[in-house]
MMTF fields as JSON, N, C-alpha, C and O atoms, coordinates in Angstrom:
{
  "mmtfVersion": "1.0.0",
  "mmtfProducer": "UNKNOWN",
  "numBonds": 351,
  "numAtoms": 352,
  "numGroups": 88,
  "numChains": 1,
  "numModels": 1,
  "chainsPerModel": [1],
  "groupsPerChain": [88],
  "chainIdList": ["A"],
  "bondAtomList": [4, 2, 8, 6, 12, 10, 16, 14, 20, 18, 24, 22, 28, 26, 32, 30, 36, 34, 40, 38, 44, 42, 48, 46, 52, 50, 56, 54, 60, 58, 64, 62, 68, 66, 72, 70, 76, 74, 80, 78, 84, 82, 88, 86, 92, 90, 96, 94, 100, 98, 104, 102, 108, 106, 112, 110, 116, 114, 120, 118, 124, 122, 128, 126, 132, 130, 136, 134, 140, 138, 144, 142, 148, 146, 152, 150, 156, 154, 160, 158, 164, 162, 168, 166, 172, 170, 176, 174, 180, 178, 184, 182, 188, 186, 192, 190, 196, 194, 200, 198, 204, 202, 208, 206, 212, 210, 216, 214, 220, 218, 224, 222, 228, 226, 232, 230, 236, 234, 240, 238, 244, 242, 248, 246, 252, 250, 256, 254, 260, 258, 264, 262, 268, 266, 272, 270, 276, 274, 280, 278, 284, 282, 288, 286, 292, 290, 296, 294, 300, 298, 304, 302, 308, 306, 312, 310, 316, 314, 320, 318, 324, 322, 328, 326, 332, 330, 336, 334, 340, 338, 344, 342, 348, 346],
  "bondOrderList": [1, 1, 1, 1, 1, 1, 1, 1, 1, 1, 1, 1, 1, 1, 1, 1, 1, 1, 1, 1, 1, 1, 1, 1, 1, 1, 1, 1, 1, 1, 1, 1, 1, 1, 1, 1, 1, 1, 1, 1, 1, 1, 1, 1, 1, 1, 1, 1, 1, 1, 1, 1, 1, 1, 1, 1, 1, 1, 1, 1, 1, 1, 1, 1, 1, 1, 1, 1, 1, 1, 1, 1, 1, 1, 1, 1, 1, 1, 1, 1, 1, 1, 1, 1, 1, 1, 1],
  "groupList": [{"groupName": "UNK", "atomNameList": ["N", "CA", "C", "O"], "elementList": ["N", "C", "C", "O"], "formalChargeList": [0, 0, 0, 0], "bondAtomList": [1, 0, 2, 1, 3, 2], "bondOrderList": [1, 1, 2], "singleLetterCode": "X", "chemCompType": "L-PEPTIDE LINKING"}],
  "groupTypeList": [0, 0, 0, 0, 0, 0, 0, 0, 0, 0, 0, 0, 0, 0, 0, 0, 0, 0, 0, 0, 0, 0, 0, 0, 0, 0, 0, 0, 0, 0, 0, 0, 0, 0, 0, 0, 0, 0, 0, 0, 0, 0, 0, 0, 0, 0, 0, 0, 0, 0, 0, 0, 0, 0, 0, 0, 0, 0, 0, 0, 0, 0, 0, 0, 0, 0, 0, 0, 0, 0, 0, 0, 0, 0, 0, 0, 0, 0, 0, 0, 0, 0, 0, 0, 0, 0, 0, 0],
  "groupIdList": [1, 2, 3, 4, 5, 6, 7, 8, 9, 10, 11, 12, 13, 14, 15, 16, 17, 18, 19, 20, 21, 22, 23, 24, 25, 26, 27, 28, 29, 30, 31, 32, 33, 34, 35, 36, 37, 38, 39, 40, 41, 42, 43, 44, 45, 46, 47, 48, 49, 50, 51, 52, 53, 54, 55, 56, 57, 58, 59, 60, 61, 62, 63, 64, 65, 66, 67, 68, 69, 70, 71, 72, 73, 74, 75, 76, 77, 78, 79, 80, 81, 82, 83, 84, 85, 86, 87, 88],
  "secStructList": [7, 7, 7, 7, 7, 7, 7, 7, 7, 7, 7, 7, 7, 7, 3, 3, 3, 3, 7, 1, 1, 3, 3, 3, 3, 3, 7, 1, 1, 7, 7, 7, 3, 3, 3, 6, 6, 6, 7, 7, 1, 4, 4, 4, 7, 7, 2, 2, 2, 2, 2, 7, 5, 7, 7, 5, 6, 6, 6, 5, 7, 7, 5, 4, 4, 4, 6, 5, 7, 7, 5, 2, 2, 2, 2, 2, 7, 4, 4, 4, 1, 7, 7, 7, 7, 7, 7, 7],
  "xCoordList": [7.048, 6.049, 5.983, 5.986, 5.917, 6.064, 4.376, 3.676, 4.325, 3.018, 3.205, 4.295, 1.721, 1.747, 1.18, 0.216, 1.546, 0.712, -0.272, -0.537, -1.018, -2.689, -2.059, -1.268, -2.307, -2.327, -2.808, -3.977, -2.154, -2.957, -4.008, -4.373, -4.883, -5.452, -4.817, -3.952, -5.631, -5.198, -5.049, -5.823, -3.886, -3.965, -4.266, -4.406, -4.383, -4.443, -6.175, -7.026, -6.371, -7.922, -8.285, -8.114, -8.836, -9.68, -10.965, -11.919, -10.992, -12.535, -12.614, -11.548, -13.781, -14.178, -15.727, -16.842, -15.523, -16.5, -16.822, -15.865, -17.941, -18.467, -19.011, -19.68, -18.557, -19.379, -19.842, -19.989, -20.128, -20.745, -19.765, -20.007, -18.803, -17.928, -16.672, -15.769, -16.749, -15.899, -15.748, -16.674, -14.752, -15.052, -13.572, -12.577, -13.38, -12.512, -12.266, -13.209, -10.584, -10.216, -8.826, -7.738, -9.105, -8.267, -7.748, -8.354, -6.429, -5.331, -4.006, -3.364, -3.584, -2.629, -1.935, -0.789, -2.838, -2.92, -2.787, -2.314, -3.4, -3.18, -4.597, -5.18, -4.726, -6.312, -6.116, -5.203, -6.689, -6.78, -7.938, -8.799, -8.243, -9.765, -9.454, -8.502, -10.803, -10.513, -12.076, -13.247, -11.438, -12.73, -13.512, -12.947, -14.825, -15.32, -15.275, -15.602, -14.865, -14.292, -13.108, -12.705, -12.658, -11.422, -11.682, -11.117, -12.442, -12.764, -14.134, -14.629, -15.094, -16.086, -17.098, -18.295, -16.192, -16.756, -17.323, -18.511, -16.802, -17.356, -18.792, -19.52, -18.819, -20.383, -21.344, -21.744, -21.898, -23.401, -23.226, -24.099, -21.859, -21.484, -22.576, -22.797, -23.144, -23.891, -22.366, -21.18, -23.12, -22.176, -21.791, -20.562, -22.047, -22.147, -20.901, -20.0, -21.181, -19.946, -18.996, -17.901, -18.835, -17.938, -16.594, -15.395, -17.769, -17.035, -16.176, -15.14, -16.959, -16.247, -14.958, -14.837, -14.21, -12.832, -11.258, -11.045, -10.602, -9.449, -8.486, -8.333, -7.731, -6.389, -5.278, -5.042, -4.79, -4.41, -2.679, -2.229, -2.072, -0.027, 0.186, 0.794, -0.217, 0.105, 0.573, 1.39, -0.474, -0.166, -1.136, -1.123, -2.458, -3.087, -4.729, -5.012, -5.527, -6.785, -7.839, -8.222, -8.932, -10.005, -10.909, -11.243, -12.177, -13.495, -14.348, -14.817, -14.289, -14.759, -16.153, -16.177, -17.603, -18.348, -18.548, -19.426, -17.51, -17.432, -16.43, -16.281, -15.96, -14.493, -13.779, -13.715, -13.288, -12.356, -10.795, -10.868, -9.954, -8.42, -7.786, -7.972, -7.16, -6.075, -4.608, -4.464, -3.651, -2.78, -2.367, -2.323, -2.043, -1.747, -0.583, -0.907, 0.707, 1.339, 0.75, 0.997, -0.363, -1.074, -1.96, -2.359, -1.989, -2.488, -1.581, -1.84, -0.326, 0.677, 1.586, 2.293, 1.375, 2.079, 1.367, 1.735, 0.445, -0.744, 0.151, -0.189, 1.134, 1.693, 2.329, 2.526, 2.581, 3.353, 2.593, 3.043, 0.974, 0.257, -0.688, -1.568, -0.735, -1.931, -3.101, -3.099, -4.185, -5.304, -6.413, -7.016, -6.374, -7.559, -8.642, -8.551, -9.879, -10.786, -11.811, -12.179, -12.193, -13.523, -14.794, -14.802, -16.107, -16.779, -17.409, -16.77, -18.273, -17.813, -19.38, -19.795],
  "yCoordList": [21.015, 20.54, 19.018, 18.597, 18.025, 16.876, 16.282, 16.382, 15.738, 15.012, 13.635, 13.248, 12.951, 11.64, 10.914, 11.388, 9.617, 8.847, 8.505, 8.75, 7.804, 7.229, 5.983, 5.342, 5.606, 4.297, 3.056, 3.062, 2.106, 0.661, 0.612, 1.566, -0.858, -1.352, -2.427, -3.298, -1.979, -2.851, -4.843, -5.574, -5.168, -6.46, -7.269, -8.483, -6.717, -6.731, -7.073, -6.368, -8.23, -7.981, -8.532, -9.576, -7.465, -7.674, -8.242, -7.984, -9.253, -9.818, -9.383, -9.162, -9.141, -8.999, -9.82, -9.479, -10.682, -11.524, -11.059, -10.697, -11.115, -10.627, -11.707, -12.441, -11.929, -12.826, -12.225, -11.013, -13.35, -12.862, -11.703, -10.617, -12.409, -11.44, -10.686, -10.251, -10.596, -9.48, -9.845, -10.539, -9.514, -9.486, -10.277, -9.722, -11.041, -11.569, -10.904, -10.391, -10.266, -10.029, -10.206, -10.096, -10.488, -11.225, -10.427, -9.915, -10.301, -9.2, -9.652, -10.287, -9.343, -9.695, -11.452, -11.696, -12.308, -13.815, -14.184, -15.149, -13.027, -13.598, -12.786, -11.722, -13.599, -13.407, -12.426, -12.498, -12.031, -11.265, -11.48, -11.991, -11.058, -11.297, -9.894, -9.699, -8.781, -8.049, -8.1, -8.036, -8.247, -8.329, -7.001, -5.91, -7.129, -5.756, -5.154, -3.968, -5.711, -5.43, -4.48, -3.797, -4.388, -3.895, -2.941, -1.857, -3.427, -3.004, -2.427, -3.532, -1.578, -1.715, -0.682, -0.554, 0.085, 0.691, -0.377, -0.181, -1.52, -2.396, -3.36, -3.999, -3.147, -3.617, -4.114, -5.264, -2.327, -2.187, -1.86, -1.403, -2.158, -1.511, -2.63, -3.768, -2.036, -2.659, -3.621, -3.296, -4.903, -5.652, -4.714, -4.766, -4.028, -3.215, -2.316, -2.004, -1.935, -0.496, -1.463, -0.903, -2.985, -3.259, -3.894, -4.17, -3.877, -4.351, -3.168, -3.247, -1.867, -1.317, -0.496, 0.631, -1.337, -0.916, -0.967, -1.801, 0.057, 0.709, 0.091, 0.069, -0.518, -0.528, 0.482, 0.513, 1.257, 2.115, 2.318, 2.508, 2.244, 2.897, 1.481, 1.411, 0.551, -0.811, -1.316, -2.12, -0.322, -0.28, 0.432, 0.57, 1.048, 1.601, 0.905, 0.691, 0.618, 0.456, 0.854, 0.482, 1.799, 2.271, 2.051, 1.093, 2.666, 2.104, 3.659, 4.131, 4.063, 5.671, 5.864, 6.705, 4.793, 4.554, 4.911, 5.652, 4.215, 4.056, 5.255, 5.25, 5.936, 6.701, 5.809, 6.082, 4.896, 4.226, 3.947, 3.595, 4.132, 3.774, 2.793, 2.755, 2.122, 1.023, 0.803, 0.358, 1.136, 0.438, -0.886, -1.415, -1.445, -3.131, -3.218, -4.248, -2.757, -2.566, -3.182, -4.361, -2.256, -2.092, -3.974, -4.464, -4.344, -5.746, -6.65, -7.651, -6.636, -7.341, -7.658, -8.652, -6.428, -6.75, -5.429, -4.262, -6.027, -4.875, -4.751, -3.798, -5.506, -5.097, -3.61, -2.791, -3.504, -2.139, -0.794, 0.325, -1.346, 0.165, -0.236, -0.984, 0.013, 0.03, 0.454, 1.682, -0.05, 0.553, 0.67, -0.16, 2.38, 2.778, 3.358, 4.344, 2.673, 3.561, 3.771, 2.859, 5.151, 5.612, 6.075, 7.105, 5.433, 6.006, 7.397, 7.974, 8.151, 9.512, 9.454, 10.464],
  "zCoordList": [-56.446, -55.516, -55.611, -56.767, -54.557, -54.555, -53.979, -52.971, -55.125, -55.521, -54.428, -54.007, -54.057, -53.257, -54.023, -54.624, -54.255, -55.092, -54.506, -53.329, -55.404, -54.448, -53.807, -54.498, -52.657, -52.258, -52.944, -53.328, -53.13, -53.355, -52.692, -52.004, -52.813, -52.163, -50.76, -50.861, -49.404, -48.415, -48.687, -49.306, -48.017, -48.204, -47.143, -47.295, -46.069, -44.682, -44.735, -45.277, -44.081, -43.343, -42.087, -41.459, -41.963, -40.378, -40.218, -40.952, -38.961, -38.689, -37.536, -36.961, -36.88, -35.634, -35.082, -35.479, -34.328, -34.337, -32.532, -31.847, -32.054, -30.872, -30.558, -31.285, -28.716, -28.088, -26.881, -26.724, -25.803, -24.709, -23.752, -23.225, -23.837, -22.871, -23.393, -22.678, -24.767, -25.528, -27.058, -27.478, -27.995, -28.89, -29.423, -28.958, -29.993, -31.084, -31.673, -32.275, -32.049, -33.344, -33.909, -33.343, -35.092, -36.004, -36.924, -37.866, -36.605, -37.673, -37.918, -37.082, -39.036, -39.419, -39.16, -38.78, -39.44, -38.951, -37.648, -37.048, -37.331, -35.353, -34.536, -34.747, -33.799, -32.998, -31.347, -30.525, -31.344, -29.776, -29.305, -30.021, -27.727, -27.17, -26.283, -25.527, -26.69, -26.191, -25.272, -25.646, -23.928, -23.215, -22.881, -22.961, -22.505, -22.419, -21.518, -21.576, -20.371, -19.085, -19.393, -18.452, -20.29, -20.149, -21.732, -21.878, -22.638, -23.815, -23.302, -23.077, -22.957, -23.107, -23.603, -23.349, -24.458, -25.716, -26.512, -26.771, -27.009, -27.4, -27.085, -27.846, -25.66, -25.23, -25.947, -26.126, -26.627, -26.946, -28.305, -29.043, -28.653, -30.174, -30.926, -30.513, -32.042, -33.09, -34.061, -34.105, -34.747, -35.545, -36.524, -36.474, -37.24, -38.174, -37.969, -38.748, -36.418, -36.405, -35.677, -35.714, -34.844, -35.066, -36.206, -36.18, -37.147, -38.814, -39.373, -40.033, -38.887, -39.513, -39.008, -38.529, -39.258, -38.344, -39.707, -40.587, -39.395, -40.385, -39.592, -38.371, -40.716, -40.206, -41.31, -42.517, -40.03, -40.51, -40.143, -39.013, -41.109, -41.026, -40.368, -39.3, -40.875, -40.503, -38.694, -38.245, -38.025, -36.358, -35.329, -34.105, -36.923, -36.064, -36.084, -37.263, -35.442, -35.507, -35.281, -34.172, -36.107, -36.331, -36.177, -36.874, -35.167, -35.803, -35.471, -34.436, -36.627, -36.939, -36.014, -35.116, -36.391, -35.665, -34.235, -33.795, -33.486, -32.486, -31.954, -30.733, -32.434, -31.939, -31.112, -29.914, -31.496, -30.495, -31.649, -32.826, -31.144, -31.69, -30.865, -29.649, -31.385, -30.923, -31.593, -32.731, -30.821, -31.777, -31.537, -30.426, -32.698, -32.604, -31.602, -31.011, -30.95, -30.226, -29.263, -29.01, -28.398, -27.231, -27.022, -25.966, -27.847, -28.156, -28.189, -27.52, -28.9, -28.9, -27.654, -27.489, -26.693, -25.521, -24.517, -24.387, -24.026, -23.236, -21.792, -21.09, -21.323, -20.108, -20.25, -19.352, -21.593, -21.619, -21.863, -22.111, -21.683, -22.282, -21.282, -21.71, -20.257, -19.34, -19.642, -19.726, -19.86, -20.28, -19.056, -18.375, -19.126, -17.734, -18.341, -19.072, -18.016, -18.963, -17.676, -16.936, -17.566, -16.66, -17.043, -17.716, -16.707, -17.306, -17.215, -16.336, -17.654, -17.515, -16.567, -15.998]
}
């Protein structure tokens, strides 16, 4: 039977700083602006549940809080992942 080791600790950190019209964030030494127009799960999100966000398999991004996922991909080059969001 093949055992998994425990993971290290992450070396990776994330900031997410919120302004008027979307939110800053800063990963892996590089910044994005994800507006809420286009982000806007993020809106009414509290600072709190936007802090708390996973980066996860070095491509994926978390914020449990919020149920929202991102992968860094989709940020790095958004022409290739169209993002349609409707509200319900």
């Amino acid at each position: 039977m093949m055992k998994l080791k425990k993971l290290g600790k992450t070396t990776s950190s994330i900031n997410v700083e919120a302004s008027e019209y979307g939110i800053w964030l800063f990963v892996e030494d590089k910044e994005y602006f994800l507006p809420y127009k286009e982000y806007p799960w993020f809106k009414k999100a509290k600072t709190s549940e936007l802090n708390n966000v996973k980066f996860l398999f070095s491509n994926h991004l978390h914020w449990p809080d919020l149920d929202v996922d991102l992968e860094l991909k989709s940020l790095k080059q958004p022409e290739k992942y169209p993002l349609i969001y409707k509200e319900k």
